[in-house]
C-alpha positions in Angstrom: 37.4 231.0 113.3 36.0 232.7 117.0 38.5 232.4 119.9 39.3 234.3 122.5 42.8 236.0 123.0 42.3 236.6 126.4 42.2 233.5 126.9 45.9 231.1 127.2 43.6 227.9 126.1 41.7 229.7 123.2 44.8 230.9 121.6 46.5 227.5 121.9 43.6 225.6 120.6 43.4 228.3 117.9 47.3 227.7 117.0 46.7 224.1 116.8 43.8 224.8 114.6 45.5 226.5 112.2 48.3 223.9 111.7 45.8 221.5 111.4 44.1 223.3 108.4 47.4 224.6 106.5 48.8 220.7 107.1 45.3 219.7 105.4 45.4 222.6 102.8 49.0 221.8 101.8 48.1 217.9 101.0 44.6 218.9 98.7 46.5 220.9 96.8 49.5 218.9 96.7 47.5 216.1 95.4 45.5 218.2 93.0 49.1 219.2 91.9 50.3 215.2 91.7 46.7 214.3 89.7 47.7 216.6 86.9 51.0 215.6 86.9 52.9 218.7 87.8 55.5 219.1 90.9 54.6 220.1 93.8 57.6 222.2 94.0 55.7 225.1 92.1 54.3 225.7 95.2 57.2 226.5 97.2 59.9 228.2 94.9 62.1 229.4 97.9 63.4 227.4 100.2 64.0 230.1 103.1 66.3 228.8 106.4 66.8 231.3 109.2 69.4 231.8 111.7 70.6 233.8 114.3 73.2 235.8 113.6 73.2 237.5 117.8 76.4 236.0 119.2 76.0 234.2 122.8 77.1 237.3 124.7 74.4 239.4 122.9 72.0 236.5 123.4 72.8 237.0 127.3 72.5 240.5 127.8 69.0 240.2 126.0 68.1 237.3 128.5 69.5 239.6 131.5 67.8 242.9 130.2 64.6 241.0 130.4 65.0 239.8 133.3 66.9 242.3 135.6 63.8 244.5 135.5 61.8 241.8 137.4 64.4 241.1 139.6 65.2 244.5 141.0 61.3 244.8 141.4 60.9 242.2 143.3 64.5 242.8 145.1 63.0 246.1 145.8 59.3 244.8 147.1 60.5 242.1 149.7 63.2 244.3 150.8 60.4 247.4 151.8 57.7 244.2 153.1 58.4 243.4 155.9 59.7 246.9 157.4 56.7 248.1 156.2 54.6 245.7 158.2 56.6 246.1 161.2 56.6 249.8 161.0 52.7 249.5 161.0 51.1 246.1 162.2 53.8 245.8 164.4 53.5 249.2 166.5 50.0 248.7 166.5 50.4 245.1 168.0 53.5 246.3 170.5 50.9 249.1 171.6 53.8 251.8 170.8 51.4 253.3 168.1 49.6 255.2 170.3 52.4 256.9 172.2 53.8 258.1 168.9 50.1 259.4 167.7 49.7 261.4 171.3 53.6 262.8 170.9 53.8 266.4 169.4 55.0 264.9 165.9 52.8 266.3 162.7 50.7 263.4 161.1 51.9 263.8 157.9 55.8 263.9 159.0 55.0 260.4 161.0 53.5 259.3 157.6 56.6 260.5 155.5 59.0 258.6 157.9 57.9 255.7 157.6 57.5 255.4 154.3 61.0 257.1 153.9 62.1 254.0 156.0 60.1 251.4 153.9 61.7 252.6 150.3 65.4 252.7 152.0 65.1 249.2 153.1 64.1 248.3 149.8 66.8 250.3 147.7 69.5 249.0 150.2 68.1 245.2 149.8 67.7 245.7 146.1 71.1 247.2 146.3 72.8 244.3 147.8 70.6 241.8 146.2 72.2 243.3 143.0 75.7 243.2 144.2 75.4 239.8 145.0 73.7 238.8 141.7 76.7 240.2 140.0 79.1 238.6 142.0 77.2 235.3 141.3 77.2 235.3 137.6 81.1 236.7 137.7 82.0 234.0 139.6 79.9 231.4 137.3 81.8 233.2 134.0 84.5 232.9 135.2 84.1 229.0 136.4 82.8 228.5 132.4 85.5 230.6 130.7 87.8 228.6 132.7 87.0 225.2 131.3 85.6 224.5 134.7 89.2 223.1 136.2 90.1 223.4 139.8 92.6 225.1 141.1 95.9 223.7 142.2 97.6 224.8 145.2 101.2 225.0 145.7 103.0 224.9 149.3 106.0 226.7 149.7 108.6 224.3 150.9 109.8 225.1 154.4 113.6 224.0 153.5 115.7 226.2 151.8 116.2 225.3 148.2 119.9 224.1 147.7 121.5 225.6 145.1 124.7 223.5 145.1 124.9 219.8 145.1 127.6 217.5 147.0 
């Protein structure tokens, strides 16, 4: 069988493929098996069952460690876009590039500041993107761990309690 693994529809057709032929290889043989009179347990001897033995808090920090990566990436891209298009696009169409290109400033150390200022924006956005990512997911533990009840407020009486009766 030819596919191509490049390809998302080769592979699936190829999957479907293949169940096709093991479903249609399982029933020749099993009635081969049921023509000679024999059980088509002999194929099969082991009857295997699989579970998960990762506990819902390992399940979740596998879940977040694939994830997280993504997320600060991305965190970290829009953070450093739009300063970076500002800082460039945006002098030129403000007309304030020139006067910085004709100032006595080294190329190179107009080139290094602004992409010092591009990759601080992101690391601070990534930085409180992350922050408040963590604050969200403490806040919805602690909303499931609580059995999701709300709170109850109290209000302090503004009479003195009595402490003898007459």
């Amino acid at each position: 069988m030819l596919y191509d693994q490049a390809s998302r529809g080769s592979e699936v057709a190829r999957t479907r493929m293949q169940q096709l032929l093991e479903s249609y290889q399982r029933r020749l043989v099993a009635e081969q098996l049921a023509r000679r009179g024999l059980d088509t347990m002999l194929l099969a001897p082991l009857l295997v069952e699989y579970r998960n033995v990762a506990s819902a808090q390992k399940m979740g920090g596998f879940v977040m460690g694939m994830i997280l990566p993504y997320m600060i990436m991305m965190l970290v891209m829009v953070g450093a876009l739009h300063t970076a298009m500002d800082i460039t696009a945006g002098e030129k169409e403000r007309r304030t590039i020139e006067t910085l290109l004709v100032s006595n400033i080294d190329r190179r150390q107009i080139v290094a500041g602004k992409l010092l200022t591009a990759v601080a924006m992101g690391l601070i956005t990534a930085l409180m993107g992350l922050c408040s990512l963590g604050l969200t997911v403490l806040s919805g533990l602690s909303i499931f761990t609580s059995g999701a009840r709300t709170p109850t407020w109290r209000w302090r009486s503004r009479r003195p309690a009595c402490c003898c009766r007459s």
